[in-house]
C-alpha positions as CSV (number, residue, x, y, z in Angstrom):
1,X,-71.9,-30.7,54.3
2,X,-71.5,-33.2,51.5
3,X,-73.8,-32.5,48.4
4,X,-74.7,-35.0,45.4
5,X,-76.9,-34.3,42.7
6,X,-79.4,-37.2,44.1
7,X,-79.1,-35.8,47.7
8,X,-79.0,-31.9,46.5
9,X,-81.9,-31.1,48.6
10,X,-80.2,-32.1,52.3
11,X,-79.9,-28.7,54.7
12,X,-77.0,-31.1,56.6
13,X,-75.6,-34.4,54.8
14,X,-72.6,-36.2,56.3
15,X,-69.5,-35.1,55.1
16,X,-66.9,-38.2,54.7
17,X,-63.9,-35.7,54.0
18,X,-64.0,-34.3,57.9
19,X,-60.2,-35.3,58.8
20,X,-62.0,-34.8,62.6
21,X,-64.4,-37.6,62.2
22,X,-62.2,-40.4,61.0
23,X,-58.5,-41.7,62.1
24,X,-56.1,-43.5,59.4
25,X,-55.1,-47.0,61.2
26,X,-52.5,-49.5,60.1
27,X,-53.5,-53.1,59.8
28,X,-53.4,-56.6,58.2
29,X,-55.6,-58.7,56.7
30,X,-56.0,-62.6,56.4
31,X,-53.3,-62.7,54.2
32,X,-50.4,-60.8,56.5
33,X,-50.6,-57.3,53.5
34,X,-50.5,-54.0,55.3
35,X,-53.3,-52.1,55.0
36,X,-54.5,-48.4,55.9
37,X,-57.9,-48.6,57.2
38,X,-59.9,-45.8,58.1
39,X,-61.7,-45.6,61.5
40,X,-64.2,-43.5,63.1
41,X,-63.5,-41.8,65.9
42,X,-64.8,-41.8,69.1
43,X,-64.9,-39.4,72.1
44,X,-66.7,-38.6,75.3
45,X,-68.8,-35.6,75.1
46,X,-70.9,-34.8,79.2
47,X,-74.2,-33.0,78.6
48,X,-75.4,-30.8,81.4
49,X,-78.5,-29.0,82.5
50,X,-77.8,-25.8,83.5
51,X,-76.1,-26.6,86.5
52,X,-76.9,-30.5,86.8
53,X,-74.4,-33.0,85.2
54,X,-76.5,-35.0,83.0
55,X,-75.1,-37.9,81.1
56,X,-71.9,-38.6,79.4
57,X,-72.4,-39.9,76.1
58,X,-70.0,-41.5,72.9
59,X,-69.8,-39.8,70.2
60,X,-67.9,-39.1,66.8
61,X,-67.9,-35.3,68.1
62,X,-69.5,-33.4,65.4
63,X,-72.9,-31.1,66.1
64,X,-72.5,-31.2,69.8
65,X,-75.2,-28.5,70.6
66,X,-77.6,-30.5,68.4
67,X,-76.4,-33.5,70.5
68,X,-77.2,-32.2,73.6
69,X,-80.2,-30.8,72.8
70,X,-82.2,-33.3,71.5
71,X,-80.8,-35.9,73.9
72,X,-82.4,-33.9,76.7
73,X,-85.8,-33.3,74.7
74,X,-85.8,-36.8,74.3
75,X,-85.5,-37.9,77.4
76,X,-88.0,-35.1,78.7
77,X,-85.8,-33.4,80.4
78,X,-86.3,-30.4,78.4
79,X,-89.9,-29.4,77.0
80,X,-90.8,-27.9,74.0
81,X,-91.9,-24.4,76.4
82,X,-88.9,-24.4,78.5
83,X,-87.0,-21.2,77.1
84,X,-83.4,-22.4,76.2
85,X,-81.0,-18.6,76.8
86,X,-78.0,-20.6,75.2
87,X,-75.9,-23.5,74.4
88,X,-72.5,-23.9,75.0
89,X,-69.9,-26.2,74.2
90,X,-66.3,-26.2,75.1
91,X,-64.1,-28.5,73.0
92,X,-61.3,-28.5,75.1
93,X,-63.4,-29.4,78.1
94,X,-65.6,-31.7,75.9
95,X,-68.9,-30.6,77.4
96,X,-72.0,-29.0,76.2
97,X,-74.0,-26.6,78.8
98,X,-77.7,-26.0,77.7
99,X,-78.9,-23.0,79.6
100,X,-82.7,-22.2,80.0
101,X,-84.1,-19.0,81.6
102,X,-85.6,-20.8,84.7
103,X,-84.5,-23.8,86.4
104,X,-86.5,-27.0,84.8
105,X,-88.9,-28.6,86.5
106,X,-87.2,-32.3,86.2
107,X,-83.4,-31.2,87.7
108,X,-84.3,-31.7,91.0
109,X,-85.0,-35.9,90.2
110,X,-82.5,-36.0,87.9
111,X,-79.0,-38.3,88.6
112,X,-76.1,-38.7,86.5
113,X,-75.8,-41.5,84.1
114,X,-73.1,-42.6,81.7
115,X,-74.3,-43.6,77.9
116,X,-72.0,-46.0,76.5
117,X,-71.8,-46.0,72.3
118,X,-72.9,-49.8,72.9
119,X,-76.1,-49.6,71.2
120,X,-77.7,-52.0,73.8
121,X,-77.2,-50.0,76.2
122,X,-79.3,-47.3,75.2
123,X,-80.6,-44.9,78.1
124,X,-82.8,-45.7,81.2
125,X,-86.2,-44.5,80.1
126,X,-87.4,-42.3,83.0
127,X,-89.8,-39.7,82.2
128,X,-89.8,-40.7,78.7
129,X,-92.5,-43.2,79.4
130,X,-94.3,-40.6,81.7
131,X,-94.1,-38.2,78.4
132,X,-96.4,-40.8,75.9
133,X,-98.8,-40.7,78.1
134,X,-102.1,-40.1,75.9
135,X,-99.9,-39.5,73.1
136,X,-101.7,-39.9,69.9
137,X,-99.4,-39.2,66.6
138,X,-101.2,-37.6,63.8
139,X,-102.8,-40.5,61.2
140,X,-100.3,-39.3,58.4
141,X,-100.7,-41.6,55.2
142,X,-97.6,-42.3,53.4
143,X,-97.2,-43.6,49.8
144,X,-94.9,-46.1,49.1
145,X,-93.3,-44.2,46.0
146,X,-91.9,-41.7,48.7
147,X,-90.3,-44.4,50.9
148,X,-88.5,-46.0,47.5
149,X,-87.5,-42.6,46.2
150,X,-86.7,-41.6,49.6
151,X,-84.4,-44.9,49.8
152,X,-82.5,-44.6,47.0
153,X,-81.5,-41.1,47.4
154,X,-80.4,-41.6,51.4
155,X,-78.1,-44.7,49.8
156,X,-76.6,-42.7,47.3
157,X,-75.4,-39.8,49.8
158,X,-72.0,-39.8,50.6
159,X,-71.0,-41.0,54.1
160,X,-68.7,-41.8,57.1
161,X,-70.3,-45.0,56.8
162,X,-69.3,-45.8,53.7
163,X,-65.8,-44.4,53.8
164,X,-65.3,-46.2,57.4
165,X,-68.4,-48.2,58.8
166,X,-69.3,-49.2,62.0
167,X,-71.5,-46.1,62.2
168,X,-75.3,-45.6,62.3
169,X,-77.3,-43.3,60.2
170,X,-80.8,-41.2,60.7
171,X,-82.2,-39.0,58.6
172,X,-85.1,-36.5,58.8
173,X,-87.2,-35.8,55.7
174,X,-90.2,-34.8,54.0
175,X,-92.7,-36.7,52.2
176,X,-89.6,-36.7,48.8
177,X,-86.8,-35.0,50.3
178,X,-84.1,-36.0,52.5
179,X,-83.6,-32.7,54.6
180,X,-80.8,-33.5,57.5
181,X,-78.6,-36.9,57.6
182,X,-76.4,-37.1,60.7
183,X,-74.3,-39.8,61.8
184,X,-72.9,-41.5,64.9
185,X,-71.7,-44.5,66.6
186,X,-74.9,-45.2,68.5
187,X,-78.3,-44.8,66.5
188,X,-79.7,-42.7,69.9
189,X,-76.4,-39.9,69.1
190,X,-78.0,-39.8,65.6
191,X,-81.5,-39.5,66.6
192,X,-81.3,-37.3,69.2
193,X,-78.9,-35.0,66.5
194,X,-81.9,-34.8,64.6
195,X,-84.2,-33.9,67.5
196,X,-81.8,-30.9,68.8
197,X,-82.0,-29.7,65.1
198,X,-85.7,-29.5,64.9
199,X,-85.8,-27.9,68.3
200,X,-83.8,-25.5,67.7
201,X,-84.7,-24.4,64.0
202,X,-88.9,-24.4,65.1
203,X,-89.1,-27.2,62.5
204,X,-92.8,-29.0,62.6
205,X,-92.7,-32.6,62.9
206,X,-96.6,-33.9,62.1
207,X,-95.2,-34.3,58.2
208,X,-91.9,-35.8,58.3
209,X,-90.6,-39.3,58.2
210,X,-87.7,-40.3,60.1
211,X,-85.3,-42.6,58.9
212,X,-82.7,-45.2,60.4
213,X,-80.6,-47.5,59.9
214,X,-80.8,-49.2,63.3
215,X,-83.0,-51.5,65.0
216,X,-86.8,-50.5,65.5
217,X,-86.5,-51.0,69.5
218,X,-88.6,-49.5,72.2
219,X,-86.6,-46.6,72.7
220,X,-86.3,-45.7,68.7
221,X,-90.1,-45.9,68.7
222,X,-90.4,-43.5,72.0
223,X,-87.6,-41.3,70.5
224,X,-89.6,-40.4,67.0
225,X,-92.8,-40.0,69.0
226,X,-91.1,-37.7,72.1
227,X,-90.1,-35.8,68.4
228,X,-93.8,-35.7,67.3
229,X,-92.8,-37.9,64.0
230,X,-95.6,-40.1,62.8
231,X,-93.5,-42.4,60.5
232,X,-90.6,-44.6,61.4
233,X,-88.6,-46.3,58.7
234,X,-85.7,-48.2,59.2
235,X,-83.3,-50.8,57.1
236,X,-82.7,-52.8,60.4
237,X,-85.8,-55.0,62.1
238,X,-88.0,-54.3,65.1
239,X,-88.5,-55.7,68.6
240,X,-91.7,-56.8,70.0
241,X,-92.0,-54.1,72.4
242,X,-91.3,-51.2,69.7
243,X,-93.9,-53.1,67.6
244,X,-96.6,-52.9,70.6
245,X,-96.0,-49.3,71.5
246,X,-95.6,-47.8,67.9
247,X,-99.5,-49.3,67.5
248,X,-100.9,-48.0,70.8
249,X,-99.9,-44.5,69.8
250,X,-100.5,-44.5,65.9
251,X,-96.9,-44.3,64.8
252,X,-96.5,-46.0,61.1
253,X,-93.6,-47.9,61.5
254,X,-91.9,-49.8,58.5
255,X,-88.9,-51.7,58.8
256,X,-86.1,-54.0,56.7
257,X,-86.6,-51.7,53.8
258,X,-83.9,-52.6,51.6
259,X,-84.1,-52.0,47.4
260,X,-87.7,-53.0,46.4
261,X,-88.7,-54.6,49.9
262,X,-90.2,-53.4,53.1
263,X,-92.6,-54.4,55.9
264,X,-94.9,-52.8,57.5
265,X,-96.2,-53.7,61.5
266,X,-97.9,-50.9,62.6
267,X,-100.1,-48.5,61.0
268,X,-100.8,-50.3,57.5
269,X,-103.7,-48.8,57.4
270,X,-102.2,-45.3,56.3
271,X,-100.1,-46.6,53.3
272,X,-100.9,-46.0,49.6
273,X,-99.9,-48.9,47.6
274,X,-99.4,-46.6,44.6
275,X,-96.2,-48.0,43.5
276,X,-95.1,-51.5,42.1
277,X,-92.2,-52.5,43.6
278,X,-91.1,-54.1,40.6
279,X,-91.1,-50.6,39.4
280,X,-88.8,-48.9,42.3
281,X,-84.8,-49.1,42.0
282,X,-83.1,-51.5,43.7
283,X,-80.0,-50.9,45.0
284,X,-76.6,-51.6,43.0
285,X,-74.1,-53.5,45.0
286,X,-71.9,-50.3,45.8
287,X,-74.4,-48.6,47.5
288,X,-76.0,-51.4,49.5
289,X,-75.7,-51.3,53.7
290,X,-76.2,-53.4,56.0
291,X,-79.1,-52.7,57.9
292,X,-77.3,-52.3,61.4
293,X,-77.7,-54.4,64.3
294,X,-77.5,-51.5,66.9
């Protein structure tokens, strides 16, 4: 866990110096030099439901068990009632086993499907969009001082992105803490990270704000509410269908937040203006990311 004196409140922050994470490359640039780049690593990690092979999904391989748990909360496979007896990962096999005490009540619809880190790709909704049914977040109001002062700590923190990029970021926090940061090469990895967290350390969701750097789709949007999270904020920008679905169920969701700027297309209503921007650090050059695509 990497610590800075801006991001000393983080229970989990990346940690850039994980040899494990990361593979040293040589290459050349434009100009024919030699270089040593470092790249993130990838690897297959296959989730399964008790007995049922689940999904095999991309991934830079750290916090497996969190992985697999929050992928199958996610996807509602797994309910918050269902009692998980354990969760097991093999490294050597590269598979994670979650374990409840009864046999689920979705294995017996479930089919195998492989997750690619392709962030297009994303996951075939299924039961997800059974799960929102009626779903109505809690009308949480945010102030706009927490989402600068939230920004500028998250870009500060030390991280695989920044030591080797082509890596997405999500982070779960509080109204002006950053609490958990994980990473991965597919936004869902880092999502679903957080949600396997949460599930399995009881944490309540109705007062958080989830963070990310990738795009506001659908799926993100069905993801944070699955997770009970009533505020979205990403870096990235939105699609029209994870605009329409994040107002039919209340989520505030605020996106291309970047510095000083930010907007808002659901849930305006519940921010506090009670901040200037003009007022809220920008961000210096070395600690600016792109907001990612995927």
């Amino acid at each position: 866990m990497a610590k800075t004196d801006d991001a000393a409140c983080y229970v989990i922050a990346p940690d850039p110096g994980n040899a494990r994470l990361t593979r040293a490359v040589q290459g050349v640039d434009q100009t024919g030099a030699v270089q040593d780049i470092s790249v993130v690593e990838e690897r297959p990690l296959t989730i399964f439901l008790n007995r049922q092979e689940i999904v095999t999904a991309m991934t830079i391989g750290d916090y497996p068990e969190y992985l697999a748990l929050g992928f199958l909360r996610n996807q509602g496979m797994l309910r918050p009632d269902d009692d998980v007896t354990g969760v097991d990962f093999d490294e050597e096999l590269e598979t994670v086993v979650v374990r409840t005490a009864v046999e689920t009540s979705h294995e017996d619809k479930l089919k195998k499907k492989t997750r690619t880190s392709g962030c297009a790709v994303g996951t075939v909704f299924g039961d997800m969009m059974e799960g929102l049914e009626g779903v109505r977040l809690p009308e949480t109001q945010v102030r706009t001082s927490w989402l600068y002062g939230l920004s500028h700590q998250i870009n500060r923190t030390p991280s695989l992105y920044l030591e080797a990029g082509a890596i997405h970021g999500t982070v779960l926090c509080t109204q002006d803490q950053p609490l958990v940061y994980m990473e991965d090469v597919g936004r869902h990895n880092a999502v679903d990270k957080i949600a396997g967290w949460m599930m399995s350390e009881k944490v309540p969701a109705a007062d958080k704000i989830l963070y990310t750097t990738g795009r506001l789709t659908s799926e993100m949007v069905i993801k944070t509410a699955m997770m009970g999270i009533p505020v979205l904020v990403s870096r990235s920008g939105f699609t029209a269908w994870g605009v329409e679905i994040a107002r039919d169920i209340g989520l505030t969701l605020i996106g291309r937040m970047r510095g000083q700027r930010f907007v808002c297309l659901a849930g305006d209503e519940r921010l506090i203006r009670d901040q200037d921007p003009k007022d809220a650090p920008d961000e210096p050059q070395k600690h600016r990311r792109k907001g990612a695509g995927g």
